[in-house]
C-alpha positions as CSV (number, residue, x, y, z in Angstrom):
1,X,-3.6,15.6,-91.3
2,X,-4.0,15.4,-95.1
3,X,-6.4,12.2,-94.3
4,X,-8.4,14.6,-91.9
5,X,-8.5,17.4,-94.6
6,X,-10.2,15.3,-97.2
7,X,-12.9,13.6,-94.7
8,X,-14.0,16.9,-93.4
9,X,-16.2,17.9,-96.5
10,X,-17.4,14.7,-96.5
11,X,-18.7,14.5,-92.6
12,X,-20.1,17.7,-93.0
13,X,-22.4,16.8,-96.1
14,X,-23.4,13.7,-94.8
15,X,-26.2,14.7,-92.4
16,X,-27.9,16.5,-95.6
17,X,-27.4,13.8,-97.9
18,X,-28.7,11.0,-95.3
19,X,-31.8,13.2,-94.9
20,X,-32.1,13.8,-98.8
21,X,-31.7,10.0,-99.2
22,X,-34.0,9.3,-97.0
23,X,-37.2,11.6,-97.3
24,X,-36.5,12.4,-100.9
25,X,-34.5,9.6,-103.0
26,X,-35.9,6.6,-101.3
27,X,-39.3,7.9,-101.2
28,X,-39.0,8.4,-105.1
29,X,-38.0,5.0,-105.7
30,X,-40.5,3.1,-103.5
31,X,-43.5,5.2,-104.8
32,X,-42.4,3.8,-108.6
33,X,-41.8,0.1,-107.3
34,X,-45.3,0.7,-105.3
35,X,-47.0,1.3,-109.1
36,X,-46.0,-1.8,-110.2
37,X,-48.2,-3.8,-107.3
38,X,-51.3,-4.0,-105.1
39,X,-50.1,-2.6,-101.7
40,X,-52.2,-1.7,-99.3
41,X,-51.6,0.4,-96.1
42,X,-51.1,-2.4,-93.5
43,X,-49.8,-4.9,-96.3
44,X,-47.1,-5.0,-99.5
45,X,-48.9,-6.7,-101.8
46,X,-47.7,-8.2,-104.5
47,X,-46.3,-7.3,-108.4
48,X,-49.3,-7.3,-110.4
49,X,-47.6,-5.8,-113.6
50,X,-48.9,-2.7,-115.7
51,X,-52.4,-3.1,-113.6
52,X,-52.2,0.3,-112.4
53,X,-51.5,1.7,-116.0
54,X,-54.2,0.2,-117.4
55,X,-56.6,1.4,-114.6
56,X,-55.6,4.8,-114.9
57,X,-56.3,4.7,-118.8
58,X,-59.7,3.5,-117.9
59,X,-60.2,6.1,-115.0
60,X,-62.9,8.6,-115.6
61,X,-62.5,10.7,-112.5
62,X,-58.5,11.0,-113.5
63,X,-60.2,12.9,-116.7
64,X,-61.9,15.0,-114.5
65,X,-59.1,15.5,-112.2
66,X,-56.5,16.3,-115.1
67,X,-59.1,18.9,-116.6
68,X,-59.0,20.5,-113.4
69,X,-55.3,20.7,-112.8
70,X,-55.1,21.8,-116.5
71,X,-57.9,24.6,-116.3
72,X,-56.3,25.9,-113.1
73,X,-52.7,26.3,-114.1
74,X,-53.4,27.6,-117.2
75,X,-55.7,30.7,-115.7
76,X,-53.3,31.0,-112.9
77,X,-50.1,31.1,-115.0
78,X,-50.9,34.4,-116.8
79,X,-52.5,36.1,-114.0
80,X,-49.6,35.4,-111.4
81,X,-47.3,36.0,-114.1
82,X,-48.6,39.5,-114.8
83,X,-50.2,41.0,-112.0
84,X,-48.1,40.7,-109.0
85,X,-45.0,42.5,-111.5
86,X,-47.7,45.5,-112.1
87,X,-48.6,45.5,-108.1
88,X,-44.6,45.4,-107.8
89,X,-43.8,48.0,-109.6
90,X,-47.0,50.2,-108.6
91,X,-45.4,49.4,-104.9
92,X,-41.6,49.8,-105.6
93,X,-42.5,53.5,-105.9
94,X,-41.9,55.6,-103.0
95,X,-44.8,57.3,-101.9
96,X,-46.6,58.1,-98.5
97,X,-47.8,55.4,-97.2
98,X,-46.4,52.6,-99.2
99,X,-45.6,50.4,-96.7
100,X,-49.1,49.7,-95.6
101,X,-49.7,48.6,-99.6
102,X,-46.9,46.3,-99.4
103,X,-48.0,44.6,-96.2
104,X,-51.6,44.5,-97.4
105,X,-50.9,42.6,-100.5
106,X,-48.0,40.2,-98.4
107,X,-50.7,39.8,-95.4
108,X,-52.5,36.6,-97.2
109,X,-49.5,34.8,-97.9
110,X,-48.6,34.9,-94.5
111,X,-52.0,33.8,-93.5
112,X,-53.1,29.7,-93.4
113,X,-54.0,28.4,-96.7
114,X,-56.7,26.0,-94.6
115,X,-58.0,29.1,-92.6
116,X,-58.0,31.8,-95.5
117,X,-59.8,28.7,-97.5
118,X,-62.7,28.2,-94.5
119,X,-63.2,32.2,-94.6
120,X,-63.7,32.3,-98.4
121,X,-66.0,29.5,-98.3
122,X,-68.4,31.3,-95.8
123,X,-67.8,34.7,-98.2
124,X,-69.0,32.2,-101.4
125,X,-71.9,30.3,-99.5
126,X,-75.2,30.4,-100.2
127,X,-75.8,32.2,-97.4
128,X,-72.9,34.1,-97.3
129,X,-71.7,37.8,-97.5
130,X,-71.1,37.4,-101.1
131,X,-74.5,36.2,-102.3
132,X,-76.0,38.0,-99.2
133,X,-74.8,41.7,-100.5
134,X,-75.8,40.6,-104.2
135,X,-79.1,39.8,-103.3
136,X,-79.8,43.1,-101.5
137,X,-78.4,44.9,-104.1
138,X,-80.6,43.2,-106.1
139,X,-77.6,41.8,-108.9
140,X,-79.2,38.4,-108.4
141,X,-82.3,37.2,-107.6
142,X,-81.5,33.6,-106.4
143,X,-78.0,32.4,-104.8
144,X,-75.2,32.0,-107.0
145,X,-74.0,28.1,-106.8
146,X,-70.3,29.6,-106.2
147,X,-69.3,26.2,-104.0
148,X,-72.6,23.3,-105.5
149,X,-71.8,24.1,-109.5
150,X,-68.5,22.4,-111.2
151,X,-67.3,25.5,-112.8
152,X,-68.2,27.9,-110.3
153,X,-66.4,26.1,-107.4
154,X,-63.2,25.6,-109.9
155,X,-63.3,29.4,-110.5
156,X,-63.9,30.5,-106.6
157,X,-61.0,28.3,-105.7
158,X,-58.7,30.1,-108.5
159,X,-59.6,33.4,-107.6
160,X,-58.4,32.2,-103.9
161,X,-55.5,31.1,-105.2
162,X,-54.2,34.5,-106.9
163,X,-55.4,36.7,-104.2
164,X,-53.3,34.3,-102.2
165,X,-50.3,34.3,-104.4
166,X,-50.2,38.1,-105.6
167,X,-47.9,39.1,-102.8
168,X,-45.4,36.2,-102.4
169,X,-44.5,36.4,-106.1
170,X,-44.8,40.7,-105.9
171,X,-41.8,39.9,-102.9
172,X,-39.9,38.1,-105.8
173,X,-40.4,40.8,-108.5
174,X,-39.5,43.6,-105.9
175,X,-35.7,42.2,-106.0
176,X,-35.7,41.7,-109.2
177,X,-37.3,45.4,-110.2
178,X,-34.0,46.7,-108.3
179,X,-32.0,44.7,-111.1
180,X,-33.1,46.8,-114.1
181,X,-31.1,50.0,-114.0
182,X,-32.5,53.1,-113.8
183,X,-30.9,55.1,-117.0
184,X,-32.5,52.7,-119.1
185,X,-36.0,53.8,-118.7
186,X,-34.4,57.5,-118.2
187,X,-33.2,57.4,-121.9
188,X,-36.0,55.6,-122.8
189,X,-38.1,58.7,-121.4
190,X,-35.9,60.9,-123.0
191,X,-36.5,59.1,-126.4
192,X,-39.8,59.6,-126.1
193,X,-41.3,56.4,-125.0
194,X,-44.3,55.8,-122.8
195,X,-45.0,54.2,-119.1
196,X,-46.3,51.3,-121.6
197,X,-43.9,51.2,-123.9
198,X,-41.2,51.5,-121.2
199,X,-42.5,48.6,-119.3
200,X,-42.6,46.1,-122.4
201,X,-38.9,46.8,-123.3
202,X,-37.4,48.3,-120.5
203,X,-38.7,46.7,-117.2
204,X,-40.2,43.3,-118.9
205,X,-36.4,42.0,-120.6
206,X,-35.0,42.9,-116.9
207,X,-37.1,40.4,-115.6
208,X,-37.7,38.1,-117.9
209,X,-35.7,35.3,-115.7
210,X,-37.3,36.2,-112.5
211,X,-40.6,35.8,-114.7
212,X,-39.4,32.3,-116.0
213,X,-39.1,31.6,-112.4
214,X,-42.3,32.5,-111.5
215,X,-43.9,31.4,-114.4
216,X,-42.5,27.7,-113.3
217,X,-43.2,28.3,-109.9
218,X,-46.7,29.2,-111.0
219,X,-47.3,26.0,-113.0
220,X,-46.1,23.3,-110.7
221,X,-48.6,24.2,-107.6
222,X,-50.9,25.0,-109.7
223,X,-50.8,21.3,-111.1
224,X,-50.5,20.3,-107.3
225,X,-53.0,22.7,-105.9
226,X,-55.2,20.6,-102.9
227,X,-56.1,23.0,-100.0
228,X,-58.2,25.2,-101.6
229,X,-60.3,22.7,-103.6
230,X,-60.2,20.7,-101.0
231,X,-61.9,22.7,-98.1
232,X,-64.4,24.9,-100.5
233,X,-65.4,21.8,-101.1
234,X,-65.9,20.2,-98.0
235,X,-63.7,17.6,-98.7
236,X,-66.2,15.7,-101.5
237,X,-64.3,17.1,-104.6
238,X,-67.7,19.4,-105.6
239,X,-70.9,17.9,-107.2
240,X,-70.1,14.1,-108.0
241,X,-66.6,14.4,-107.3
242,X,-66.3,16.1,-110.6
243,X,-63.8,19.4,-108.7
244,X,-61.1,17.4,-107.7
245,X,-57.6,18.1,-108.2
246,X,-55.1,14.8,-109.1
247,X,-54.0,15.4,-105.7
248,X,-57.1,15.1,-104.2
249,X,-57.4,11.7,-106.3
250,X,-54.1,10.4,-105.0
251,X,-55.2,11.6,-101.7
252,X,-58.4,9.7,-101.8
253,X,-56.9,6.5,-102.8
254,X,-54.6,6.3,-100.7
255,X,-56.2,7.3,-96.8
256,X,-57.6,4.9,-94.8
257,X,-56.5,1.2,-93.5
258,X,-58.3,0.1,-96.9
259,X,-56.4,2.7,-99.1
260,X,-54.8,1.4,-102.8
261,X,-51.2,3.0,-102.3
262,X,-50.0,0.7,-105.4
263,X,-52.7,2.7,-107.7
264,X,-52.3,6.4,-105.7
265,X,-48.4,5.7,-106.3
266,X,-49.4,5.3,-110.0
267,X,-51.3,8.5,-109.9
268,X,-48.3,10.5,-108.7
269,X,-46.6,9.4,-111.1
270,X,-48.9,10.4,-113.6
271,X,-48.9,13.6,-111.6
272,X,-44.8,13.9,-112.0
273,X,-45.6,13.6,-115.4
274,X,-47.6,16.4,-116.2
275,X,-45.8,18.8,-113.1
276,X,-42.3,18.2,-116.0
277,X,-44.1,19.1,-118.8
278,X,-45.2,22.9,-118.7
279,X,-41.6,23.3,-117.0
280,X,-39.7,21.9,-120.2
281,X,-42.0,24.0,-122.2
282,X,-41.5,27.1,-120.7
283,X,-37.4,26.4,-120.3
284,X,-37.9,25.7,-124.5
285,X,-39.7,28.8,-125.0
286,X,-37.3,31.0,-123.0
287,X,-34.4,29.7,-124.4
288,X,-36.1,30.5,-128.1
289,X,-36.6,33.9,-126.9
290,X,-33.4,34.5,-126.2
């Protein structure tokens, strides 16, 4: 009986832990042991040694790709930081008619990144409604290259990406606003204080974990962002190739019976890299500010 007692915990855990071995541990382990060789899709190759490093170093279109990632978390981070907490508490209020705000701003999260992608690429198309109204209007007298210039396609797909994201991270903030307790901006009312003032040292300190969270959330698929990139561009990574994300890169490498896994597993890795960093940065800066 004692013997059955202490095997139950274990027999229950085992069918997660085979499938987190499986499609987690082991997948880990034979994407570094793939960086060391040559493999190919249909073959294993064999070790070739720091090959893959080197290449990377060399790599022009890992530049680009790293520039990319870079640019696009670090105009995401602030913006999905800071504006789905104002939409959250703007919608935490209870007025007439709320509801329909709340599902508004939760309805494109809901929505297919692929299929909300394809409709803003025919918004941001030469042809499209965007350039279309403009050009009526007169703004512009030519088409704006929103999805054929570097810089413009970057942009279009990071302003997808935070209409996109406003209302999953405003879900988060929501149940963390009805953390911060009430008498604490009623005395800070009372003392005086402004809706500003109130919201930098009231409502901003109650969240300030849930804003670590997001802030990391934020980061790391930013770093890994591929849809959106991928389908306002039509798949060719924008003029040149010069728009693609080091997901897109790894994803390149690695399609197709031809495909070099042993240098895409050496790009992921590289991609690992960089996904860790802005996460131990913003753990060392919140543990400073506390």
């Amino acid at each position: 009986m004692t013997h059955r007692r202490w095997f139950t915990p274990w027999l229950l855990v085992l069918p997660a832990a085979v499938w987190l071995v499986a499609f987690n541990v082991w997948p880990s382990i034979n994407t570094i042991v793939l960086s060391f060789t040559n493999a190919k899709p249909l073959g294993g190759g064999h070790f070739t040694g720091l090959a893959n490093a080197e290449r990377v170093l060399n790599d022009d279109q890992l530049v680009d790709a790293l520039v990319n990632s870079v640019v696009f978390m670090l105009v995401c981070l602030p913006l999905l930081t800071m504006l789905p907490l104002l939409i959250a508490i703007l919608v935490e209020k209870r007025l007439p008619g709320i509801m329909f705000f709340r599902t508004a701003f939760y309805t494109p999260v809901v929505a297919s990144a692929v299929v909300v992608a394809l409709i803003w690429g025919w918004l941001l198309d030469d042809r499209g409604l965007v350039n279309g109204f403009a050009q009526w209007l007169g703004v512009v007298a030519a088409p704006v290259p929103f999805l054929t210039d570097r810089w413009l396609l970057l942009f279009s797909a990071i302003s997808l990406t935070v209409w996109k994201g406003l209302g999953y991270y405003m879900i988060i903030y929501l149940s963390a606003l009805g953390n911060v307790r009430r008498e604490l901006h009623e005395a800070a009312a009372v003392d005086g204080a402004s809706a500003i003032r109130r919201f930098w040292s009231v409502t901003v300190p109650g969240v300030r974990n849930t804003m670590l969270l997001v802030s990391v959330l934020v980061s790391v698929s930013a770093l890994r962002v591929f849809s959106e990139l991928y389908v306002l561009s039509n798949g060719t990574g924008g003029p040149g190739g010069r728009d693609m994300s080091l997901v897109m890169l790894i994803q390149m490498y690695s399609r197709g019976f031809s495909g070099h896994l042993g240098y895409a597993s050496a790009l992921s890795l590289v991609l690992l890299a960089i996904t860790i960093g802005p996460m131990l940065l913003l753990l060392r800066l919140d543990r400073k500010a506390a």
